[in-house]
N, CA, C, O and CB atoms as a CASP TS submission, in Angstrom:
PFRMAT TS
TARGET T0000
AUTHOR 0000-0000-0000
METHOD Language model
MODEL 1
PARENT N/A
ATOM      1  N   UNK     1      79.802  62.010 187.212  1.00  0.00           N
ATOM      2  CA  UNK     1      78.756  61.400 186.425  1.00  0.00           C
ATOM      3  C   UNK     1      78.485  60.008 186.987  1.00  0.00           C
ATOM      4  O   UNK     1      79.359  59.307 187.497  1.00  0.00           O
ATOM      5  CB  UNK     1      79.147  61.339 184.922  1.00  0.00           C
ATOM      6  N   UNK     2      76.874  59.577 186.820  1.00  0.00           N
ATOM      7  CA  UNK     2      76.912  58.227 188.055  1.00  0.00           C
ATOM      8  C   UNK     2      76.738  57.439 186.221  1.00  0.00           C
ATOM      9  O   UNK     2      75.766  57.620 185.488  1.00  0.00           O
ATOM     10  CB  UNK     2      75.018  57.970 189.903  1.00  0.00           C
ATOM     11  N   UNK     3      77.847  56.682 185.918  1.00  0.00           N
ATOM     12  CA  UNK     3      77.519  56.068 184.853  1.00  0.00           C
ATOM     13  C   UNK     3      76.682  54.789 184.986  1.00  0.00           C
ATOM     14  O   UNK     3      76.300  54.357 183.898  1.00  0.00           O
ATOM     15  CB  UNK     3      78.625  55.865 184.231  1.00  0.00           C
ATOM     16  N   UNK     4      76.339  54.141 185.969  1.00  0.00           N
ATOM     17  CA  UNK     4      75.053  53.147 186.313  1.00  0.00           C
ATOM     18  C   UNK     4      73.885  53.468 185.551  1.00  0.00           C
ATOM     19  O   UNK     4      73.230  52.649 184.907  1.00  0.00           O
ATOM     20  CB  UNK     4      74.577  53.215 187.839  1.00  0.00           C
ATOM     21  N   UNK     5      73.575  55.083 185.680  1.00  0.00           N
ATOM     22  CA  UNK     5      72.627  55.721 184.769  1.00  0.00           C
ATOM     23  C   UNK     5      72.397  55.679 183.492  1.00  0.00           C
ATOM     24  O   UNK     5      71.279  55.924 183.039  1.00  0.00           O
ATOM     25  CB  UNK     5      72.709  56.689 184.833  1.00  0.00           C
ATOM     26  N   UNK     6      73.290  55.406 182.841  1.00  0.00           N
ATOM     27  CA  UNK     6      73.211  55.623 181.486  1.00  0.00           C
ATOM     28  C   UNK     6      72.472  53.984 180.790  1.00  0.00           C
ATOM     29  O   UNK     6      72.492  52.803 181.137  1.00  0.00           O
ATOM     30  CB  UNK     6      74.949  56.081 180.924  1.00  0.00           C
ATOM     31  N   UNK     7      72.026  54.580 179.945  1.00  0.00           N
ATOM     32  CA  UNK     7      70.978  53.857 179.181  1.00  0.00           C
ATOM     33  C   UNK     7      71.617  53.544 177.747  1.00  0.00           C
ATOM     34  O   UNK     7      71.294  52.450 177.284  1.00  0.00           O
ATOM     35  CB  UNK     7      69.573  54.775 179.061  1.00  0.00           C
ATOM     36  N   UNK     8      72.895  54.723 176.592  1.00  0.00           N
ATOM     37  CA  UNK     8      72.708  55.000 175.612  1.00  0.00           C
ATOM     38  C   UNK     8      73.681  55.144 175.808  1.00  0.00           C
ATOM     39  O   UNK     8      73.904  55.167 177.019  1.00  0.00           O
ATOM     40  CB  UNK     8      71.962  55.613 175.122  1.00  0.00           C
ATOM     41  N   UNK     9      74.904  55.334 174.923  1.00  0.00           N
ATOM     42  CA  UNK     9      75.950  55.719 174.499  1.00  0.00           C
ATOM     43  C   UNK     9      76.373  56.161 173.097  1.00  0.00           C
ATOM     44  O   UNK     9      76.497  55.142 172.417  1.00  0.00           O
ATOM     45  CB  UNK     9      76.522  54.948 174.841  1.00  0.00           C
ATOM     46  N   UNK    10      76.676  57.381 172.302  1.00  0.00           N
ATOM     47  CA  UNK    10      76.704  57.872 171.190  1.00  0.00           C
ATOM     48  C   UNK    10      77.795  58.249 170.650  1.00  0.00           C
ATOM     49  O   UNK    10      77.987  59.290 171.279  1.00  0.00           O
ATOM     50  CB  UNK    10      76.040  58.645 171.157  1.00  0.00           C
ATOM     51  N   UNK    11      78.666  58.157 169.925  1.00  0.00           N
ATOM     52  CA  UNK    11      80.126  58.113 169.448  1.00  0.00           C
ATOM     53  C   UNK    11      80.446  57.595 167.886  1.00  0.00           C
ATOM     54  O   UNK    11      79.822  56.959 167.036  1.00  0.00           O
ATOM     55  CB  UNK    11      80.886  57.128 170.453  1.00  0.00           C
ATOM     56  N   UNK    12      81.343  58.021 167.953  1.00  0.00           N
ATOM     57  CA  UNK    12      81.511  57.680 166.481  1.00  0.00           C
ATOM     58  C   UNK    12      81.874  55.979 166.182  1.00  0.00           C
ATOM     59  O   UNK    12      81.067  55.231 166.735  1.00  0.00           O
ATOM     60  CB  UNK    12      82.809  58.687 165.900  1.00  0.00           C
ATOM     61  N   UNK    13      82.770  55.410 165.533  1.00  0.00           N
ATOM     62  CA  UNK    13      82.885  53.886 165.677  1.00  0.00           C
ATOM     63  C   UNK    13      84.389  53.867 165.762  1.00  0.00           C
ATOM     64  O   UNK    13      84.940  53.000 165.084  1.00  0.00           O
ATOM     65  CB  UNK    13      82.211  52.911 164.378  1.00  0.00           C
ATOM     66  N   UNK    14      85.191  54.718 166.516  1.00  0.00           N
ATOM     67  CA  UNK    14      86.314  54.459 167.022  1.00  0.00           C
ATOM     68  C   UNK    14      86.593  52.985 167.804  1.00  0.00           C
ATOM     69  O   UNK    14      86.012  52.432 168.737  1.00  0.00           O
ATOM     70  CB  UNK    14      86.485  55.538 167.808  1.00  0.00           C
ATOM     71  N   UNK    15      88.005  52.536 166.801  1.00  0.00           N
ATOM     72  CA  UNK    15      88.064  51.349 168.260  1.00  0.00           C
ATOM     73  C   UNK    15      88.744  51.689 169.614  1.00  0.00           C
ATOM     74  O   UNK    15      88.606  50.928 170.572  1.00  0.00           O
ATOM     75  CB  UNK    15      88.955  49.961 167.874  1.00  0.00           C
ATOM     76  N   UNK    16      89.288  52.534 169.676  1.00  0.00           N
ATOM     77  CA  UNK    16      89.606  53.697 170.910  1.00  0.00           C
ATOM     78  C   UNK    16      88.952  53.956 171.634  1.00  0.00           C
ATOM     79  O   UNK    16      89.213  53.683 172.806  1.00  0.00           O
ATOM     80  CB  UNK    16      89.836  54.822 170.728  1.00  0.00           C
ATOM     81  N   UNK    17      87.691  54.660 171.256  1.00  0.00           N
ATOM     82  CA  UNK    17      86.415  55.204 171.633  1.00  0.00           C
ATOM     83  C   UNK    17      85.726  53.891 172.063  1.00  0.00           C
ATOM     84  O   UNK    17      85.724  54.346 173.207  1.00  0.00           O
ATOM     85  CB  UNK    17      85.637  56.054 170.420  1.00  0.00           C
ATOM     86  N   UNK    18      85.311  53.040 172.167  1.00  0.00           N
ATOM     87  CA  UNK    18      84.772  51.693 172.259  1.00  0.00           C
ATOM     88  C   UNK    18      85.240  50.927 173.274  1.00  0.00           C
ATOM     89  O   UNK    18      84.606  50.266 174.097  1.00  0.00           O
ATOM     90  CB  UNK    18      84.969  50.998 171.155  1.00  0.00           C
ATOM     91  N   UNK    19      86.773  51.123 173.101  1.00  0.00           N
ATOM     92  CA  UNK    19      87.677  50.526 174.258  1.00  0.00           C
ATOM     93  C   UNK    19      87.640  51.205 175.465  1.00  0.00           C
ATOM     94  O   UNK    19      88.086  50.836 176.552  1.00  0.00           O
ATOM     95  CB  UNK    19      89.089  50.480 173.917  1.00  0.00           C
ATOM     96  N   UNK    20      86.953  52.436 175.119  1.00  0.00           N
ATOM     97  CA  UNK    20      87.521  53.841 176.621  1.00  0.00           C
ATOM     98  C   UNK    20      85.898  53.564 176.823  1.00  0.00           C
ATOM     99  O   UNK    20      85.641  53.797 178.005  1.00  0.00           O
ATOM    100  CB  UNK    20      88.313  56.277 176.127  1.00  0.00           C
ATOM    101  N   UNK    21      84.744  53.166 176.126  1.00  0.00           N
ATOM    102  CA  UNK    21      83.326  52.808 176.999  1.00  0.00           C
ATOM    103  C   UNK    21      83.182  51.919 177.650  1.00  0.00           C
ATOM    104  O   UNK    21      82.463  51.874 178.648  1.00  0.00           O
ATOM    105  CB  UNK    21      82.282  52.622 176.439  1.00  0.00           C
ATOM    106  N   UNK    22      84.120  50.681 177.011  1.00  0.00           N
ATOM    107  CA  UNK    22      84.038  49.736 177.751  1.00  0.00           C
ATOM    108  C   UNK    22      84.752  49.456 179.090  1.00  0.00           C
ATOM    109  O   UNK    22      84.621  48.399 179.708  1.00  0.00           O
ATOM    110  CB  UNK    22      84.222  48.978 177.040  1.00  0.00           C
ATOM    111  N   UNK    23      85.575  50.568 179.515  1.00  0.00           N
ATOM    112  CA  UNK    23      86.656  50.145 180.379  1.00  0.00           C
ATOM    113  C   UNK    23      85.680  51.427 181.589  1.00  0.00           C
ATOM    114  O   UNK    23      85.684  51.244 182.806  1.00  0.00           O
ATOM    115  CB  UNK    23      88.742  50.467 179.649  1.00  0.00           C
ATOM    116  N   UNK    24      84.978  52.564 180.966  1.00  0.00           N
ATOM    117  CA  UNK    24      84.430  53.815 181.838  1.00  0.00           C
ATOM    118  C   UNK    24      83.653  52.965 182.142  1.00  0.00           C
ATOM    119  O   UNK    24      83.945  52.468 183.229  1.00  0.00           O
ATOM    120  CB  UNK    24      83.885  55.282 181.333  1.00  0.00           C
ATOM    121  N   UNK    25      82.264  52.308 181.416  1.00  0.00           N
ATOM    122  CA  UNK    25      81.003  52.325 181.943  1.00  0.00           C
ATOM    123  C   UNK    25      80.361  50.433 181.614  1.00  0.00           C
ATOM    124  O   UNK    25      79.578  49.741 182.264  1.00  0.00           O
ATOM    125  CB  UNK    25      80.057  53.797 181.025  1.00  0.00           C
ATOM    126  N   UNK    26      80.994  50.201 180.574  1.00  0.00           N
ATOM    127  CA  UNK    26      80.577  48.521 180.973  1.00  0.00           C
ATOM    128  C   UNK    26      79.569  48.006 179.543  1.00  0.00           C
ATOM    129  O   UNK    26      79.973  48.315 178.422  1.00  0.00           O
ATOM    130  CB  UNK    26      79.365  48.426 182.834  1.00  0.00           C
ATOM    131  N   UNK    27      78.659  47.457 179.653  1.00  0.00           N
ATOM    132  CA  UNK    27      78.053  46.972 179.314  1.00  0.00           C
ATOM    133  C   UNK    27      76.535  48.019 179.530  1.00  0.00           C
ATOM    134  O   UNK    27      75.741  48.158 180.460  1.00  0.00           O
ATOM    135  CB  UNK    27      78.383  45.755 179.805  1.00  0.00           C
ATOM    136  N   UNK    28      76.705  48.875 177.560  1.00  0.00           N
ATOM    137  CA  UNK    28      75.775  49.420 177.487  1.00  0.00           C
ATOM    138  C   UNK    28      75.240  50.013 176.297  1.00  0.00           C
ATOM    139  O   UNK    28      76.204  50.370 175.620  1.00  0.00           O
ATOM    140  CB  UNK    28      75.887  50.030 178.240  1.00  0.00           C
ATOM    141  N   UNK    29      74.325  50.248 175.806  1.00  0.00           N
ATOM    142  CA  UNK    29      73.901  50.557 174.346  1.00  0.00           C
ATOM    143  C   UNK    29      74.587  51.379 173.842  1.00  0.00           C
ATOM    144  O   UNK    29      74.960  52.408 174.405  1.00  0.00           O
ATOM    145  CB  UNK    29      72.682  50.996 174.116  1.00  0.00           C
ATOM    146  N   UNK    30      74.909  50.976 172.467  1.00  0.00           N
ATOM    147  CA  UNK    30      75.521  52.046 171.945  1.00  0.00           C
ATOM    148  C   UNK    30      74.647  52.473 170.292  1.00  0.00           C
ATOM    149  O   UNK    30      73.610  52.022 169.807  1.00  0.00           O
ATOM    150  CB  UNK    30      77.241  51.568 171.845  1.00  0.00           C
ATOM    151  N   UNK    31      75.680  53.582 169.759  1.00  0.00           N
ATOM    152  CA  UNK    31      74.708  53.712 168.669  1.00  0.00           C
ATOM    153  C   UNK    31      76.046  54.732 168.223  1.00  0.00           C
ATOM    154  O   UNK    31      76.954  55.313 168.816  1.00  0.00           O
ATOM    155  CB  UNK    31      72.818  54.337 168.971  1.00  0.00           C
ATOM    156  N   UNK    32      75.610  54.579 166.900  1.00  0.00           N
ATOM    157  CA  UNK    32      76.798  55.675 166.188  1.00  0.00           C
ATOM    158  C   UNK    32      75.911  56.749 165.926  1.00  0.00           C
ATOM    159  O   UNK    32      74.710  56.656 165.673  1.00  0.00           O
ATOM    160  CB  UNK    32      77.672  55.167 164.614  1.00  0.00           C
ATOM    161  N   UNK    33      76.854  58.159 166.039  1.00  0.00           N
ATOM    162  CA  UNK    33      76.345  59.488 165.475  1.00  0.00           C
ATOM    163  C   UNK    33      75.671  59.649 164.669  1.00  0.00           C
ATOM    164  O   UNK    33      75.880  58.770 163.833  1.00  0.00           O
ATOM    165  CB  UNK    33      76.992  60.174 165.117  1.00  0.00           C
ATOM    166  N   UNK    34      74.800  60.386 164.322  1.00  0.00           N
ATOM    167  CA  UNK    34      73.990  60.723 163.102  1.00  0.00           C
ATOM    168  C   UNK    34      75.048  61.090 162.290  1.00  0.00           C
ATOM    169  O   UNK    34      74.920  60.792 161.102  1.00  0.00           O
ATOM    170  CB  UNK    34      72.856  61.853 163.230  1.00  0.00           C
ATOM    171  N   UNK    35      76.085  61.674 162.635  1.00  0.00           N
ATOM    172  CA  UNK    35      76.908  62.387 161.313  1.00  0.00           C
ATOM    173  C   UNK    35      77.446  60.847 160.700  1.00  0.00           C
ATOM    174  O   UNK    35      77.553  60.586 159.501  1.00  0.00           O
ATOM    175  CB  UNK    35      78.526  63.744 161.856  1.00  0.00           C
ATOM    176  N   UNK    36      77.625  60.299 161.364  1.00  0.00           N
ATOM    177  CA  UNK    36      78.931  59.271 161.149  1.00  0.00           C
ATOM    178  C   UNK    36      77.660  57.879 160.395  1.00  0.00           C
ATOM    179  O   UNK    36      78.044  56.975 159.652  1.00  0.00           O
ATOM    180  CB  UNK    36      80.083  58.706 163.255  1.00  0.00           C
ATOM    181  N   UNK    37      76.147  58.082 160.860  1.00  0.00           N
ATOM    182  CA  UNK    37      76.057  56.828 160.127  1.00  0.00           C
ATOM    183  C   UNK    37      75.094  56.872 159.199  1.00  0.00           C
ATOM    184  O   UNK    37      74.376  55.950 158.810  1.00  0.00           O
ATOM    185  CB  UNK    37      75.829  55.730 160.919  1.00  0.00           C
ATOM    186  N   UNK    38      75.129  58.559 158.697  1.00  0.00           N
ATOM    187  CA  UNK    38      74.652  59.155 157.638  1.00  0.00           C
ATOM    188  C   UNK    38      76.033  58.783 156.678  1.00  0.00           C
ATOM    189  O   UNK    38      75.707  58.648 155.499  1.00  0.00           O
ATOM    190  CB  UNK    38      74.197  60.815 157.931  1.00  0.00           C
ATOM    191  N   UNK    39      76.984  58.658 156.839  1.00  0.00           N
ATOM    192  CA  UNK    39      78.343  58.575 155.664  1.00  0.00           C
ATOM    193  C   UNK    39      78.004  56.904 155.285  1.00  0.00           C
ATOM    194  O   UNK    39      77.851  56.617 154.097  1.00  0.00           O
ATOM    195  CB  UNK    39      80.424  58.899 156.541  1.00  0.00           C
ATOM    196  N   UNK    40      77.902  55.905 156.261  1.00  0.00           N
ATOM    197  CA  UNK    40      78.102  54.844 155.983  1.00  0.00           C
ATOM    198  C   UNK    40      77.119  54.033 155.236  1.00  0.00           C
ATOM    199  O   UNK    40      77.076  52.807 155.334  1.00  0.00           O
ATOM    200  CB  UNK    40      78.417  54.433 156.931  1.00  0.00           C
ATOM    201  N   UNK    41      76.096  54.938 154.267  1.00  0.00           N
ATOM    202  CA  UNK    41      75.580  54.633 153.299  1.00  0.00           C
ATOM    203  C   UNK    41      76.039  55.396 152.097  1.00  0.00           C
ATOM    204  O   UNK    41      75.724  55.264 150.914  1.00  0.00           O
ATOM    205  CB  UNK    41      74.395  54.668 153.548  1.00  0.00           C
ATOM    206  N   UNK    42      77.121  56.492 152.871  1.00  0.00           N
ATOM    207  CA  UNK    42      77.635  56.849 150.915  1.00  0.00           C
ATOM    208  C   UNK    42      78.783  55.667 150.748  1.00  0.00           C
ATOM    209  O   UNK    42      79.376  55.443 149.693  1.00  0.00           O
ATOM    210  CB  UNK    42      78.689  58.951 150.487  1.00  0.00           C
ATOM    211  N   UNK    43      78.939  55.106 151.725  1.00  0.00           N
ATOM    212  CA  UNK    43      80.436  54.613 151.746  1.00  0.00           C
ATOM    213  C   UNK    43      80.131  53.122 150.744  1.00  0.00           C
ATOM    214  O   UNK    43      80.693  52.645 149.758  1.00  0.00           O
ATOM    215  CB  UNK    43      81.144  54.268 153.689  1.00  0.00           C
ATOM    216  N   UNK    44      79.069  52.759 151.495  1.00  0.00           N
ATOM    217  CA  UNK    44      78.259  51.497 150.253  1.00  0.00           C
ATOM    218  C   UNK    44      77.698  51.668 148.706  1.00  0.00           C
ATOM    219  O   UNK    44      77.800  50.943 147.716  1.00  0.00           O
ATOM    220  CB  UNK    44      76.841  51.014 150.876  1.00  0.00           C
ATOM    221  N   UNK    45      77.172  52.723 148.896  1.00  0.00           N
ATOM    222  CA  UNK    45      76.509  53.114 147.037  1.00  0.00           C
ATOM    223  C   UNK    45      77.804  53.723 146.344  1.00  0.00           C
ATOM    224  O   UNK    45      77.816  53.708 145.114  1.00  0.00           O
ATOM    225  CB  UNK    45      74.929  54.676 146.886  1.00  0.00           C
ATOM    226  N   UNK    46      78.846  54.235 146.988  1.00  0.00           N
ATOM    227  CA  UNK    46      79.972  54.744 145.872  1.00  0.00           C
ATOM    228  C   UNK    46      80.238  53.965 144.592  1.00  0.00           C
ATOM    229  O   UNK    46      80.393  54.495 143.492  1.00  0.00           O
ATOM    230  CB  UNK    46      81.353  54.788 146.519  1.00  0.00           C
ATOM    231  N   UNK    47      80.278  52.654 144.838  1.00  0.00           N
ATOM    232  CA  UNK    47      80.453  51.777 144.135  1.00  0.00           C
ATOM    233  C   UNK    47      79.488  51.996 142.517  1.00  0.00           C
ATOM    234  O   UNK    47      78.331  52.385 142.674  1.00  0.00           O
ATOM    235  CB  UNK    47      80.158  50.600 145.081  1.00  0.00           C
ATOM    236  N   UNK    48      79.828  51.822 141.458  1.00  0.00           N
ATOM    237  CA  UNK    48      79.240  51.948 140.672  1.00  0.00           C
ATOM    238  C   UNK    48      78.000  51.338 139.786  1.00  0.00           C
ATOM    239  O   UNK    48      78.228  50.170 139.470  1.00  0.00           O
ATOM    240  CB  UNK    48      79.922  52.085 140.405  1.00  0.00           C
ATOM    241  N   UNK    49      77.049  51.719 139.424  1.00  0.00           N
ATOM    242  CA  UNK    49      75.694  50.813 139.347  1.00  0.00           C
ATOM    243  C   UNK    49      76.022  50.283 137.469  1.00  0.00           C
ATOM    244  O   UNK    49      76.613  50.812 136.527  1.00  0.00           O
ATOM    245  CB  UNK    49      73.779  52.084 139.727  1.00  0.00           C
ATOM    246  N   UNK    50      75.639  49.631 137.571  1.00  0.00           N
ATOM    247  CA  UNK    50      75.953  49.092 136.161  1.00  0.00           C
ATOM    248  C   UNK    50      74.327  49.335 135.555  1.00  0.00           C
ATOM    249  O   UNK    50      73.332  49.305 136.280  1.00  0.00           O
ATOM    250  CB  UNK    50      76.621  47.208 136.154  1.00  0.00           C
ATOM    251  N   UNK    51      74.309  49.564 134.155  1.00  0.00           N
ATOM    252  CA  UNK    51      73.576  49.734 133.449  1.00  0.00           C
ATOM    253  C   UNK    51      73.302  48.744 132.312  1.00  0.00           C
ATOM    254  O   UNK    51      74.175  48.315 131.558  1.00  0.00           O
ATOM    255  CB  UNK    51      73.828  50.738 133.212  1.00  0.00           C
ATOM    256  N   UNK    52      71.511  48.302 132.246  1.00  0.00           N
ATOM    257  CA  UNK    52      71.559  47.474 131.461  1.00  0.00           C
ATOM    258  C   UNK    52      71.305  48.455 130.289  1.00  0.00           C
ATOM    259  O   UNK    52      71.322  49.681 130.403  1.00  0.00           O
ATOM    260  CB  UNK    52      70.709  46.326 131.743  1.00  0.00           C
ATOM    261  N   UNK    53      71.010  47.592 128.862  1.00  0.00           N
ATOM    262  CA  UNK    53      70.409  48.325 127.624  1.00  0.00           C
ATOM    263  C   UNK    53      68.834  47.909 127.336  1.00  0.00           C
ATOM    264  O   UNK    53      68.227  48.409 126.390  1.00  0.00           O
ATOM    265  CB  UNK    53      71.341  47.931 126.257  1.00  0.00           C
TER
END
C-alpha cells in the first residue's frame, strides 16, 4: 500500500489504533466510523432531561 496516497483515515477512537496511524502513515485525516460516532451521541443524551411543571 503506497500510504503517501491516502487522504482519509477511518477507525474507531482507539488510542492503539491512533498510535499504529501515526507511526504507519503520519500526518493524516482522520474521522471516526459511522458505527462508533453514531454511539457518541447516545453516550451524551443518556443523561437525564429534567422536567419542568
Amino acid at each position: 500500500m503506497d500510504y503517501e496516497k491516502l487522504d482519509l483515515v477511518l477507525s474507531d477512537d482507539s488510542p492503539a489504533i491512533s498510535l499504529a496511524v501515526d507511526d504507519a502513515v503520519g500526518d493524516v485525516v482522520r474521522q471516526l466510523c459511522w458505527a462508533h460516532r453514531m454511539t457518541r451521541p447516545a453516550e451524551v443524551i443518556e443523561e437525564p432531561i429534567e422536567q419542568t411543571a
